[in-house]
Backbone bond lengths (Angstrom), bond angles and torsions (degrees), N, CA, C in turn:
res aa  C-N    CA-C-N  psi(-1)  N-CA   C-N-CA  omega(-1)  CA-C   N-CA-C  phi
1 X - - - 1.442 - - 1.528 110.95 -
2 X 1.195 107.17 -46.77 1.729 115.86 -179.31 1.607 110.15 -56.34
3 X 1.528 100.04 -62.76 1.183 108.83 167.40 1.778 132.73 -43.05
4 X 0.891 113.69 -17.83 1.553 138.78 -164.20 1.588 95.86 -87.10
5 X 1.440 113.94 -61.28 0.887 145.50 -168.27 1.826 109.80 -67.67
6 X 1.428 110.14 -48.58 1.768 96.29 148.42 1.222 160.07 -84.42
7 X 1.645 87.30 -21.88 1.287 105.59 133.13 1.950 137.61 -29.09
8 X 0.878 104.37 -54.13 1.370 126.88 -166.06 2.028 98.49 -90.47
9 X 1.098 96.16 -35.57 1.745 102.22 169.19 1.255 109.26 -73.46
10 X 1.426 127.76 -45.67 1.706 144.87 173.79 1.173 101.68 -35.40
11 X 1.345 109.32 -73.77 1.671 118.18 -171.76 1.220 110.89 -74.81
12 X 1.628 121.55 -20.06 1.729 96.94 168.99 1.561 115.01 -72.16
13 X 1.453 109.58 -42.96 1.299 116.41 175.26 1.537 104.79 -37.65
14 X 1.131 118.46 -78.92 1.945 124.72 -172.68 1.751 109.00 -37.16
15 X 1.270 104.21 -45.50 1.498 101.99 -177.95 1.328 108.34 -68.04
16 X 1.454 115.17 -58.66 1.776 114.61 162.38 1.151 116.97 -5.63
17 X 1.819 109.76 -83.38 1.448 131.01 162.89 1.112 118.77 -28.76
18 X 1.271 141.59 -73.66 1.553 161.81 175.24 1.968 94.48 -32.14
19 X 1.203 102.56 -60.67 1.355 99.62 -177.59 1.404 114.58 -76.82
20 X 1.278 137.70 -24.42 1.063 141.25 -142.15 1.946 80.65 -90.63
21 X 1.253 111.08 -64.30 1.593 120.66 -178.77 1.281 103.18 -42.30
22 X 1.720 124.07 -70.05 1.153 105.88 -161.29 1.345 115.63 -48.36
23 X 1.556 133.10 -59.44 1.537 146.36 161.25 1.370 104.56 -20.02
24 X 1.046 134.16 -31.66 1.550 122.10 173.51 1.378 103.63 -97.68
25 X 1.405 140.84 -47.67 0.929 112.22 160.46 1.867 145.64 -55.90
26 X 1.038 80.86 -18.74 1.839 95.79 163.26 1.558 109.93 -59.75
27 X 1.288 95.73 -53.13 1.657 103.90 -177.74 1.801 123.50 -77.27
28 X 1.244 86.81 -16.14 1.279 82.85 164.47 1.680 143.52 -98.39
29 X 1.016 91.75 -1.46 1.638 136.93 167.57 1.374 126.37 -83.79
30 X 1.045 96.07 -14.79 2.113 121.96 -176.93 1.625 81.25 -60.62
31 X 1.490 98.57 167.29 1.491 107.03 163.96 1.209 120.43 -101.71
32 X 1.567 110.86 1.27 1.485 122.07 162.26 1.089 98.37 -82.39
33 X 1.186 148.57 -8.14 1.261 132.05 173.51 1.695 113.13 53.18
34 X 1.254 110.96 71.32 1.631 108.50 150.03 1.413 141.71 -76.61
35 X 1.510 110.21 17.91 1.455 107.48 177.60 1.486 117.50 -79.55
36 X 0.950 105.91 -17.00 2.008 101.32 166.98 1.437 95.24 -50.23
37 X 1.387 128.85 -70.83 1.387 127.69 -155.12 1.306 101.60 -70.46
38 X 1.127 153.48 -40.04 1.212 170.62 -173.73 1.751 100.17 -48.37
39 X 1.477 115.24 -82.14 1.390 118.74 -146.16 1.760 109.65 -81.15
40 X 1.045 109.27 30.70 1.549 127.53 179.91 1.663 90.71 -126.51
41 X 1.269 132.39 13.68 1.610 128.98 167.21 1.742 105.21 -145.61
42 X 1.268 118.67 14.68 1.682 135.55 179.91 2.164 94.24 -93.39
43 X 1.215 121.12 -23.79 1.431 102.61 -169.40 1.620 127.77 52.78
44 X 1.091 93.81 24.00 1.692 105.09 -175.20 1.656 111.63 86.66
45 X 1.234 120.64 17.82 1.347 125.22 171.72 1.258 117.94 -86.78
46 X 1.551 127.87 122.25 1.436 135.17 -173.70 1.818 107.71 -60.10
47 X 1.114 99.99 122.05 1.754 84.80 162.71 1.695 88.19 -135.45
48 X 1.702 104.14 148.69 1.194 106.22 -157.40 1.704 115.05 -102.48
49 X 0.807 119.72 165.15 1.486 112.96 -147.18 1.721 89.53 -136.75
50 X 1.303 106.52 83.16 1.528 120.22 172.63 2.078 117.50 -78.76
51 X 1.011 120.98 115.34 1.817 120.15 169.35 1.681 96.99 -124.74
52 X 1.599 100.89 74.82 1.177 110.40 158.04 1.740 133.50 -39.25
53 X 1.812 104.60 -33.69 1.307 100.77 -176.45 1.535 96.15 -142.39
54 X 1.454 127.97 -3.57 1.201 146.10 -167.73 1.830 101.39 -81.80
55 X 1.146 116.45 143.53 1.198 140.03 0.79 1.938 95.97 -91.70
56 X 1.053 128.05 -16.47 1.707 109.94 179.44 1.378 98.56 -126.49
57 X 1.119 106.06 78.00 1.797 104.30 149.51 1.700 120.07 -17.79
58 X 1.461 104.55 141.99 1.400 98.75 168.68 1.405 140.58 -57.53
59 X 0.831 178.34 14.54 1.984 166.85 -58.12 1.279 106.77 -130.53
60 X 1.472 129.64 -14.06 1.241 118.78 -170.83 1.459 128.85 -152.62
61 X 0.927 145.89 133.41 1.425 151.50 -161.43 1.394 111.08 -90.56
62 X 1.489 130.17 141.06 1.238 133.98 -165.04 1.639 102.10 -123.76
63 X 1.471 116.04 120.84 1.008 112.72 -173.51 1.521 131.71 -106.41
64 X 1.129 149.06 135.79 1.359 129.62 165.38 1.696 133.13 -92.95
65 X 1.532 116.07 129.96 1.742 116.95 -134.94 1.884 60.47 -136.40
66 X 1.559 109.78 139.94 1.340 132.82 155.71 1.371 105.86 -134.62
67 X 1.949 118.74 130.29 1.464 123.21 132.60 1.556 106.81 -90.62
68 X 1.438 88.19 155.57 1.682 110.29 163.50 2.074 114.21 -129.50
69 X 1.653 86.25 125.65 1.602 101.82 173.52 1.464 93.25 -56.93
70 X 1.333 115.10 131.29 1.573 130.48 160.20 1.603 118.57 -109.88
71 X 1.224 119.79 133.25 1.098 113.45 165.02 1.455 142.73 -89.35
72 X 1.790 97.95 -5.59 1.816 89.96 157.58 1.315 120.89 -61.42
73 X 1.181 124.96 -67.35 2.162 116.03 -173.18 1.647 104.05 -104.10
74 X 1.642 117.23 46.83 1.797 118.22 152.88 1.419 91.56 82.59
75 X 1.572 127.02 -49.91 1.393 140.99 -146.30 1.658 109.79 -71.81
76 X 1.479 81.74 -160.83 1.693 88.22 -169.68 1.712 93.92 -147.93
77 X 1.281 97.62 151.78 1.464 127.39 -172.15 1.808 97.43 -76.69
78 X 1.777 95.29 144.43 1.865 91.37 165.08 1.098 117.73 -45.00
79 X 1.251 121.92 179.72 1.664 148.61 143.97 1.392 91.19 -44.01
80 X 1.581 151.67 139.67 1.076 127.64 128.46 2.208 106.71 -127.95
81 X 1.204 91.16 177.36 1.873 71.77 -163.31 1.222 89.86 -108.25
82 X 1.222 111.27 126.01 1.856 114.48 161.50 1.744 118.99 -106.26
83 X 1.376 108.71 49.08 1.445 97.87 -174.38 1.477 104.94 -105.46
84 X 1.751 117.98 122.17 1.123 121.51 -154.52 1.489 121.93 -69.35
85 X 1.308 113.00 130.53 1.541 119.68 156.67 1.457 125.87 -29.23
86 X 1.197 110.76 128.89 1.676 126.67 158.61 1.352 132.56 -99.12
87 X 1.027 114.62 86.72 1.452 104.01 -168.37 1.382 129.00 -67.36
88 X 1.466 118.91 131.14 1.579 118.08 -156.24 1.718 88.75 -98.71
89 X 1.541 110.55 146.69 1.363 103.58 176.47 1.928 92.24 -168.72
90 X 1.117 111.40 -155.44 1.504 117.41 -170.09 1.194 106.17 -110.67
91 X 1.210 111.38 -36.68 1.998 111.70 174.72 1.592 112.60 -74.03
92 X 1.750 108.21 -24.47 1.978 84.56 -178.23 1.373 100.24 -72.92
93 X 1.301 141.05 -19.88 1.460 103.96 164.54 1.519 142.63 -51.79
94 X 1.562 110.77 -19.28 1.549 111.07 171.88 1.287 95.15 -101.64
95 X 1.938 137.33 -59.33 1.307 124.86 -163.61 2.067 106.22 -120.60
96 X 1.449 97.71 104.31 1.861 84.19 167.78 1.270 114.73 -136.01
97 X 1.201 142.77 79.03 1.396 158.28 -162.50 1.278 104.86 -74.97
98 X 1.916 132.35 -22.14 0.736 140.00 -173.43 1.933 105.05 -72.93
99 X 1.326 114.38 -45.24 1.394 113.33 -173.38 1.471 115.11 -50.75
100 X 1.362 113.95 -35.54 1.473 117.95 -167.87 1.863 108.14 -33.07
101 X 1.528 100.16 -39.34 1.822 95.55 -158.57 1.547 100.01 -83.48
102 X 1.246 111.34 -64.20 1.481 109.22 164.70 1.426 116.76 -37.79
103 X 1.080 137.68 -35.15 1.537 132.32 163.91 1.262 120.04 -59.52
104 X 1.113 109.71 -47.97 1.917 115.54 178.82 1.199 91.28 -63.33
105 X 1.345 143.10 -50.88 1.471 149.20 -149.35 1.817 113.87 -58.93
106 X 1.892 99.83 -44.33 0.991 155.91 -146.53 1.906 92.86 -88.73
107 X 1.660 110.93 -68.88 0.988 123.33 -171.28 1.755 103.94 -67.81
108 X 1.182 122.87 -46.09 1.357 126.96 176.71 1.473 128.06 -61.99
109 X 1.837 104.62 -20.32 1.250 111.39 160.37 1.443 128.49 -77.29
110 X 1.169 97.86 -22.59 1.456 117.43 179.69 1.735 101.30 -69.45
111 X 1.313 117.94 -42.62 1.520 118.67 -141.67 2.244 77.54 -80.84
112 X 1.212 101.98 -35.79 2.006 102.83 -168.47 1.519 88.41 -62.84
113 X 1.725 120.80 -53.86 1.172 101.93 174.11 1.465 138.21 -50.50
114 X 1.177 132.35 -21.08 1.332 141.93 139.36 1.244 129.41 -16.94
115 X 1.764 91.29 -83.45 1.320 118.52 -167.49 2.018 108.49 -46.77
116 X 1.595 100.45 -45.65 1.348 119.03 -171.22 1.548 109.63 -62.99
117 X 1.403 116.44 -53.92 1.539 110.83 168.65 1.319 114.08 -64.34
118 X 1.117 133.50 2.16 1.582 129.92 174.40 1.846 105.70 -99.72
119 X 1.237 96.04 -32.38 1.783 92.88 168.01 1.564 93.20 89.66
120 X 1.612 107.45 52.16 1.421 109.02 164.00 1.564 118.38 -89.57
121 X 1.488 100.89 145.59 1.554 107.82 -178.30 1.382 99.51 -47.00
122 X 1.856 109.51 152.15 1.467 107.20 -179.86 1.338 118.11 -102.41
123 X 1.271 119.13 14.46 1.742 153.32 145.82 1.426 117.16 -52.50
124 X 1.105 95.53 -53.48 1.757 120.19 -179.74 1.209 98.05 -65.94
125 X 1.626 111.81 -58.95 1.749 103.72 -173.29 1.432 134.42 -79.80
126 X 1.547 105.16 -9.44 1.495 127.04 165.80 1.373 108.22 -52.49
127 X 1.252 117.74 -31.81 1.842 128.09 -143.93 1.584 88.94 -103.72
128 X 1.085 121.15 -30.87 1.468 113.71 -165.92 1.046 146.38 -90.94
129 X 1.123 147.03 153.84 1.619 134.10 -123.48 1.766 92.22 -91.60
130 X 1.259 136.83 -54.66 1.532 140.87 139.78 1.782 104.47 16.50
131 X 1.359 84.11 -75.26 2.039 108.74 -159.12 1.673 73.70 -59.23
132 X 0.971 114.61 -108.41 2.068 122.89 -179.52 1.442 117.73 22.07
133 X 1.150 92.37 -63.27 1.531 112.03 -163.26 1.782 106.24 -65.52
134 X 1.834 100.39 -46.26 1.461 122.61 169.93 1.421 117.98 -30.70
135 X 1.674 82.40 -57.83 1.627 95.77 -170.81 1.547 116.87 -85.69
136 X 1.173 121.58 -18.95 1.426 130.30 -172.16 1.942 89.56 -71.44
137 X 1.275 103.83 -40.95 1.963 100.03 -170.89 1.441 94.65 -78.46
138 X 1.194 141.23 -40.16 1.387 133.19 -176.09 2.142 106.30 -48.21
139 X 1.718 85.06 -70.31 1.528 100.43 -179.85 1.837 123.34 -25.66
140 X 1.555 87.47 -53.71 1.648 112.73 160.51 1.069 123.48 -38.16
141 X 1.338 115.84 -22.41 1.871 118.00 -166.17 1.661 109.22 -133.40
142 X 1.472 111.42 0.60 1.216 135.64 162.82 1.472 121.81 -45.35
143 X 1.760 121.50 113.09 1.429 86.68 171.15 1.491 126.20 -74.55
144 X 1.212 135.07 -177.21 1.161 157.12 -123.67 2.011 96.53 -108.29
145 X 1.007 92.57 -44.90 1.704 106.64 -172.81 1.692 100.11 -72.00
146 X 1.582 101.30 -51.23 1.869 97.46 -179.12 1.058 125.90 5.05
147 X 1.115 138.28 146.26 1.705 138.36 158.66 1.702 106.75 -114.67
148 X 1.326 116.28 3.26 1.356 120.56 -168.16 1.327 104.64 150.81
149 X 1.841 91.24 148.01 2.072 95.05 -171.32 1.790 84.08 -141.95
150 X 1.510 83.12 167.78 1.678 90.87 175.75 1.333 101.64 -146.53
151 X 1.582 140.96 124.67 1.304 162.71 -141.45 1.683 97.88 -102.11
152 X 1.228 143.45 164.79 1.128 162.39 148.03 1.077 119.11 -138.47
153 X 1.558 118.28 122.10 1.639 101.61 160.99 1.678 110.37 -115.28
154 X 1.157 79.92 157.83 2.304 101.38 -165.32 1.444 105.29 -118.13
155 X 1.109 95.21 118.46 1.931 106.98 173.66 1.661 103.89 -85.44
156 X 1.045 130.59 121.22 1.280 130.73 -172.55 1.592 105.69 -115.74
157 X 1.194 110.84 135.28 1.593 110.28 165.90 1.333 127.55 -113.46
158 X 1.439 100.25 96.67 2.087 82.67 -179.18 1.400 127.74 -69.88
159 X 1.007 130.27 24.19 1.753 132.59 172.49 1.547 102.27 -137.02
160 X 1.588 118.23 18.73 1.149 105.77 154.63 1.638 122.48 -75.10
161 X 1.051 119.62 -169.33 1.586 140.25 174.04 1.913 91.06 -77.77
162 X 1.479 117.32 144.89 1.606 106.35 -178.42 1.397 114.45 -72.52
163 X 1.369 112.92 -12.01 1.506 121.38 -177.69 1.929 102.63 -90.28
164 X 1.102 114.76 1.95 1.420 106.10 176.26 1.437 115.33 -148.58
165 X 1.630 107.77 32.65 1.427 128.88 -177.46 2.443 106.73 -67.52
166 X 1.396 67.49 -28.59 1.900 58.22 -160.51 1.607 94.66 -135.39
167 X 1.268 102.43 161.17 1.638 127.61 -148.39 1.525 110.90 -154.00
168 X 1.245 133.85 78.95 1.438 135.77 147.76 1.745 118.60 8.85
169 X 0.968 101.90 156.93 2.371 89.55 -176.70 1.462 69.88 -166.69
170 X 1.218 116.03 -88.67 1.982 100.32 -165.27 1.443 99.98 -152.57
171 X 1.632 95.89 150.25 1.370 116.00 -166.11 2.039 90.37 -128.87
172 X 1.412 110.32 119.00 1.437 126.16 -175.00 1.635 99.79 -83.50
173 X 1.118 114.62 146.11 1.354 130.13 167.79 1.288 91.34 -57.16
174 X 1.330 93.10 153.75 1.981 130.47 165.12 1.817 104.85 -48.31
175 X 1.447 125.28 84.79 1.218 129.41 162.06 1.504 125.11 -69.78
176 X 1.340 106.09 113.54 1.585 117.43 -179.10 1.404 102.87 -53.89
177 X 1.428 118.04 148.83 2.068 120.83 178.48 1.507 88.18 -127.37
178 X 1.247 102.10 171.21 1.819 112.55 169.81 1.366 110.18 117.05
179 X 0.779 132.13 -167.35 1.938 137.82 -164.74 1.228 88.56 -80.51
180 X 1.471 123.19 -72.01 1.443 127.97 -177.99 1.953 110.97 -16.59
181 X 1.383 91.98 -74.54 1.915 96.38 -176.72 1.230 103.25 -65.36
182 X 1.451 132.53 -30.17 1.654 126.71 -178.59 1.715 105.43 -44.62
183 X 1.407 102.99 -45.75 1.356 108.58 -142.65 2.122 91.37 -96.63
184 X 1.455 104.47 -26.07 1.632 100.53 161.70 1.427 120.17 -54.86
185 X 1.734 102.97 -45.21 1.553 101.75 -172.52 1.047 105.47 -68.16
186 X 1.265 154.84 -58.87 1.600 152.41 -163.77 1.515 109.63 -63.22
187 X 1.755 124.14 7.98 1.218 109.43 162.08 1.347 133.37 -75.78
């Protein structure tokens, strides 16, 4: 009977708790932000303080645009965009192994986008593991004949005006291709 009886206190207590946290974490997550008032009644208890998209939400998509120097007519190939697809579906929420590359791809474009609104030397950004990675996925999608490609990435906005949808971030010098640069890059 006793036993029954703390039992039954145990689990009210935990549910208490259980609720008591989530409710502060709800509130602390508000965009009023009540955790000032809050963590002076936590007793040293963590409640976690998630800004999923806060303070700059996303607005815009970053794209990847490759030409390639050709040597049949001297010239050079369009703009065309090779920045890879994700496929949205119901299973990558439990299994998507596929995002990983496009994510790194994704994250490294982001980091040039950075670098560029900060007004980093373009020495600095040649050297950096970001730029590398950029160019290693461009190279990848390169045709075969190339003598040299040059990367762009495009900030695109879809809820802009159509005349102010897309925005330049960085355009890479003319990269030499061929055994020659194969055998530069692997130094």
């Amino acid at each position: 009977m006793l036993s029954d009886r703390i039992r039954s206190a145990a689990g009210t207590f935990a549910v208490g708790a259980l609720a008591a946290h989530l409710v502060s974490t709800v509130l602390q997550n508000t965009p009023d932000s009540y955790n000032q008032d809050l963590r002076k009644f936590t007793g040293g208890w963590p409640i976690p303080g998630w800004r999923f998209f806060a303070p700059n939400p996303g607005v815009q998509n970053v794209h990847l645009l490759v030409r390639e120097a050709v040597p049949d007519d001297d010239g050079t190939t369009p703009w065309r965009d090779v920045t890879p697809e994700v496929p949205h579906g119901w299973t990558q929420v439990l299994w998507n192994p596929g995002s990983r590359g496009p994510k790194a791809l994704f994250d490294a474009m982001q980091q040039l986008s950075v670098m560029s609104a900060n007004q980093a030397d373009f020495s600095w950004v040649t050297q950096s593991v970001p730029y590398q990675l950029v160019f290693a996925a461009s190279r990848a999608v390169a045709a075969e004949n190339a003598r040299a490609l040059q990367f762009l990435l495009m900030n695109v906005f879809p809820s802009a005006p159509p005349d102010q949808r897309m925005k330049p971030i960085l355009t890479s010098e003319w990269i030499p291709l061929g055994p020659r640069a194969v055998e530069e890059a692997g130094r």
